[in-house]
C-alpha positions as CSV (number, residue, x, y, z in Angstrom):
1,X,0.0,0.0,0.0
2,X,1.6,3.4,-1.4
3,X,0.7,6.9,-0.5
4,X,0.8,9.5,-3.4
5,X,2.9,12.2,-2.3
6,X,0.8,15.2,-1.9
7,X,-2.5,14.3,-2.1
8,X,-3.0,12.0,0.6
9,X,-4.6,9.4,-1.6
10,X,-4.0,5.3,-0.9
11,X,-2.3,3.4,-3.7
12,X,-3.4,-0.2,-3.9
13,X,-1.5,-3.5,-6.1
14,X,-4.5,-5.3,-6.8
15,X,-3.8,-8.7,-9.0
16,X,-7.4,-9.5,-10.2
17,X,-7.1,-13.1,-11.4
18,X,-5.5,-15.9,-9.5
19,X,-6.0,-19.7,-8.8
20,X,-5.6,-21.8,-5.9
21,X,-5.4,-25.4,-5.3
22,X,-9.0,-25.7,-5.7
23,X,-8.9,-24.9,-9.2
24,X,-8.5,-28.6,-11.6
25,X,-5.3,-27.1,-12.8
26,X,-3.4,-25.5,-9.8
27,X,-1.6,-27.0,-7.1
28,X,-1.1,-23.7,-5.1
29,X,-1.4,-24.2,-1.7
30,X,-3.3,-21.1,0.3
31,X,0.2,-20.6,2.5
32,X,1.8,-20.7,-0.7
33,X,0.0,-18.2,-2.0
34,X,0.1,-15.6,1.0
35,X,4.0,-16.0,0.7
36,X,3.9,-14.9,-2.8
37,X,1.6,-12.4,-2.5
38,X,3.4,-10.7,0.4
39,X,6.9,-11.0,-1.3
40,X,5.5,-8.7,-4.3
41,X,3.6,-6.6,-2.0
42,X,0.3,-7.1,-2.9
43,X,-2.6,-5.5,-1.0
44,X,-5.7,-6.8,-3.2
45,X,-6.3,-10.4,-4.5
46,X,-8.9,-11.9,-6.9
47,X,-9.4,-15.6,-6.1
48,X,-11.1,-16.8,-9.0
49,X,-10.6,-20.3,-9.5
50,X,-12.2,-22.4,-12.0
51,X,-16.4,-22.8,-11.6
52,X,-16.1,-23.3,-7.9
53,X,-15.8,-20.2,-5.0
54,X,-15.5,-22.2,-1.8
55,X,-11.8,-21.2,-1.7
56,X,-12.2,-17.6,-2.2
57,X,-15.3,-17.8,0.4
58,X,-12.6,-18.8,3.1
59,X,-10.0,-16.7,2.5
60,X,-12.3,-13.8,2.4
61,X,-13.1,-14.5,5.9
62,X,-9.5,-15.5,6.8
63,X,-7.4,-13.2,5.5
64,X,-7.3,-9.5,6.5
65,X,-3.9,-8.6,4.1
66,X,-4.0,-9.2,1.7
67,X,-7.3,-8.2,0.8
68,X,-9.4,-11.2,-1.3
69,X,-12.4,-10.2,-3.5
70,X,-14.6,-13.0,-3.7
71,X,-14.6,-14.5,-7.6
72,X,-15.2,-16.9,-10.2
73,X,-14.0,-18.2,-13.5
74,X,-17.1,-19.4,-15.0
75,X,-16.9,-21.8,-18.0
76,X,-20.0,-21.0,-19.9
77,X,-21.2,-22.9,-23.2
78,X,-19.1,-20.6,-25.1
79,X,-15.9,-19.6,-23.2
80,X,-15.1,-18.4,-20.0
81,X,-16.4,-15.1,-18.0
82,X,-15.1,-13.8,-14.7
83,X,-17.4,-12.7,-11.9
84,X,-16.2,-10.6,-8.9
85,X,-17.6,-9.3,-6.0
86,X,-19.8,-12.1,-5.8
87,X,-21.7,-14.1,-3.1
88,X,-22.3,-17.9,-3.9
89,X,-21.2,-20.2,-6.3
90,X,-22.3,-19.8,-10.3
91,X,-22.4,-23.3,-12.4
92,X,-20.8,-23.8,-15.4
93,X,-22.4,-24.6,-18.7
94,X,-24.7,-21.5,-18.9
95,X,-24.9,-19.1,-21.5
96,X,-22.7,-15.9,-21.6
97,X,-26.2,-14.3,-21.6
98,X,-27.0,-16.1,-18.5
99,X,-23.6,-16.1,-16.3
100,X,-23.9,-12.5,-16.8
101,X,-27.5,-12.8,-15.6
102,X,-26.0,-14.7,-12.3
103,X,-23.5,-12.7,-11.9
104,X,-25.5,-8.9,-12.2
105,X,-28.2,-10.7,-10.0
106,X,-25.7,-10.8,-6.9
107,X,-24.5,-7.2,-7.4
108,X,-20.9,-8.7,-9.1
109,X,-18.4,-7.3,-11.6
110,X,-18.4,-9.4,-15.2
111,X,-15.1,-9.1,-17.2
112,X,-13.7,-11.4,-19.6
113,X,-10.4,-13.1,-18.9
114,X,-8.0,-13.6,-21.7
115,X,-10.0,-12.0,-25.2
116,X,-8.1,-13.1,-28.2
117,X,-6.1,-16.5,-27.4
118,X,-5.8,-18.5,-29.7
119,X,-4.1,-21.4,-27.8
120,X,-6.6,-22.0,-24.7
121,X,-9.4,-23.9,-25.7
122,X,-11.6,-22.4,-22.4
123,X,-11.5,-18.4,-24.2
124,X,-14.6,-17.0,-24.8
125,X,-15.3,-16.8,-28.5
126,X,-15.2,-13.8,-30.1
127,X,-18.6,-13.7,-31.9
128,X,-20.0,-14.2,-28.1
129,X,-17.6,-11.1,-26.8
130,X,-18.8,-8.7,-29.5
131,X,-22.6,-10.5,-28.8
132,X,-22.5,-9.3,-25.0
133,X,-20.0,-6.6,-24.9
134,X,-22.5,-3.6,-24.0
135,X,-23.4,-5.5,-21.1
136,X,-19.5,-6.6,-19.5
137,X,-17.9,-3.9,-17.3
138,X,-14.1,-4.8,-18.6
139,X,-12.1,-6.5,-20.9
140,X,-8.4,-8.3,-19.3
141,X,-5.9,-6.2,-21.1
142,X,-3.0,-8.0,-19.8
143,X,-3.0,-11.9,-18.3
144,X,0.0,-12.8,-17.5
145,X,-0.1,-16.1,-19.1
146,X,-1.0,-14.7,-22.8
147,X,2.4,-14.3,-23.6
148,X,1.6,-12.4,-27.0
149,X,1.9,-8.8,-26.7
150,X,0.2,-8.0,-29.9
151,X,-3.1,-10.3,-28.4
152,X,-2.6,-8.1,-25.0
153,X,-2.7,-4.4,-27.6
154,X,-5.8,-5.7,-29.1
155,X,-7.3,-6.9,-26.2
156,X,-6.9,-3.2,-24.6
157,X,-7.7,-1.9,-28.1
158,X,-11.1,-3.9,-27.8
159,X,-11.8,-2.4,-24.6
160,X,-11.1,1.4,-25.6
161,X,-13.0,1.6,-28.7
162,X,-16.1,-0.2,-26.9
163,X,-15.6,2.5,-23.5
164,X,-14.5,-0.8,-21.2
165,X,-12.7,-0.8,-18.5
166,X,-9.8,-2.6,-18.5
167,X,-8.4,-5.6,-16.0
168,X,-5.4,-7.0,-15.3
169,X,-3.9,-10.1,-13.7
170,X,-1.5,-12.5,-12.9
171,X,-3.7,-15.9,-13.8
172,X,-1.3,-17.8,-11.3
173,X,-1.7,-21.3,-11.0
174,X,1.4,-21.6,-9.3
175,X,3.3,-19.5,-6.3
176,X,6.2,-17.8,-8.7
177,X,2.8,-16.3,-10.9
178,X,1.4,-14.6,-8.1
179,X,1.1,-10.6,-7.9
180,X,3.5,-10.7,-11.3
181,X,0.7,-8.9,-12.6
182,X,-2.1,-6.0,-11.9
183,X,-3.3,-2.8,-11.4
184,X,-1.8,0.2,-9.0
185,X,-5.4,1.9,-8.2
186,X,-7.1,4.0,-5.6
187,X,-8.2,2.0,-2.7
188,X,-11.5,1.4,-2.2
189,X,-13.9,-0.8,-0.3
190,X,-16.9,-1.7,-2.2
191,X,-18.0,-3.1,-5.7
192,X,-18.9,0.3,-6.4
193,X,-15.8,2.4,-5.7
194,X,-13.9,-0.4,-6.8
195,X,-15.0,0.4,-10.5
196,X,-14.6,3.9,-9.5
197,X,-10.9,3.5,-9.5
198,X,-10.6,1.2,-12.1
199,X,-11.0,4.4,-14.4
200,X,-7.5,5.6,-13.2
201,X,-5.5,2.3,-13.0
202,X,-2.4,1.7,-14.1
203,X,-1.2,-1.8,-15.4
204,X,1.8,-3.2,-13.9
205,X,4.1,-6.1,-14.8
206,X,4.8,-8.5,-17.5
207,X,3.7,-12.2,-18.8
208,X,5.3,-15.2,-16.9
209,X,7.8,-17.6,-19.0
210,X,5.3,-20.0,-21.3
211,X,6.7,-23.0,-19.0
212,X,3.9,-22.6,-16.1
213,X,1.5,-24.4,-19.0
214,X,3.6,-27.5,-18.1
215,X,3.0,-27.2,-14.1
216,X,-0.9,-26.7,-14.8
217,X,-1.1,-29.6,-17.3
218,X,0.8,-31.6,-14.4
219,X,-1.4,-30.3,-11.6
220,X,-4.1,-31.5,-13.5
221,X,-2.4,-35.4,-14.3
222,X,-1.5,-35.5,-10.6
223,X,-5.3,-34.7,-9.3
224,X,-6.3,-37.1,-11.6
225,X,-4.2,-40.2,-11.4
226,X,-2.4,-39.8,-8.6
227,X,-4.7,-40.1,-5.4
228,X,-1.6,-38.9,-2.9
229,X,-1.6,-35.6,-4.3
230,X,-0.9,-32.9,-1.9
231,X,-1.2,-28.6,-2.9
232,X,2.2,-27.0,-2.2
């Protein structure tokens, strides 16, 4: 947490999408991910694992720094939508149309993780984006695993021409993702002034190295196959 000199106004790192071990793909532990957190000095985390919120949920009522904003990455029938600020769990295999529905309904924040890859199979198309884009608040204009910079331009491009907001985060799966990258924004305390700030956010940080693929494909085998598995 900064202070601006001058102006007495509170400078929050906020990383906005991050997975835990609860997530299919991620064996990061919720110790592991304090340490991480609290090594890039992180004030502000997004748990959004994959179609479940039980993690977030109790680090939300756990933690007091960082800070956790309840979330969700939501696999709908046509790619994946993020949900913030939200109160129970939203299934998978909706519409966009209606996980935005779910997620409006308890007072949450819709943005779309990752426009434009063209590797991950889980994006949300692009004729559903442009389909439901006057009714997102913000477009990810820089995931740290899209390692493209040129897919990162057009996602903020996208969000510009369209008057979006933009988000940013990290996408960790693993502890050396964590807090790599966010926003530096105005603090705030509600879902409200929360998009408040978001207009004067700056992005911070760069795309991990494409190698943390491999540790979420193995996260994934290990679940799977190996019934011994223990979260680090």
């Amino acid at each position: 947490m900064r202070h601006r000199a001058g102006c007495g106004v509170t400078t929050l790192r906020v990383d906005l999408h991050c997975h835990t071990h609860r997530s299919e793909d991620s064996q990061l532990s919720f110790a592991g991910l304090k340490r991480a957190l609290e090594k890039r000095a992180i004030d502000v985390i997004a748990i959004t694992d994959h179609n479940r919120i039980d993690g977030a949920l109790e680090l939300a009522d756990r933690w007091v720094t960082p800070r956790v904003i309840v979330g969700e990455e939501i696999r709908t029938i046509e790619g994946e939508i993020v949900g913030l600020f939200l109160t129970s769990f939203i299934p998978p295999r909706l519409s966009p149309e209606e996980t935005l529905s779910e997620i409006r309904r308890q007072g949450g924040f819709v943005y779309v993780p990752h426009p434009f890859d063209r590797i991950r199979r889980s994006v949300l198309r692009e004729s559903a984006l442009r389909r439901i884009a006057h009714a997102i608040d913000a477009v990810e204009v820089l995931n740290g695993r899209l390692h493209s910079s040129a897919l990162n331009a057009r996602a903020a491009d996208f969000a510009r021409e369209r008057h979006l907001l933009a988000t940013a985060g990290s996408d960790a799966h693993i502890g050396a993702e964590a807090g790599r990258v966010g926003l530096e924004m105005e603090s705030f305390t509600s879902r409200e002034e929360f998009a408040r700030a978001l207009v004067g956010a700056r992005v911070f940080g760069s795309p991990s190295h494409p190698i943390v693929h491999v540790a979420s494909a193995f996260a994934k085998y290990r679940k799977r196959y190996l019934p011994g598995w223990r979260s680090i």
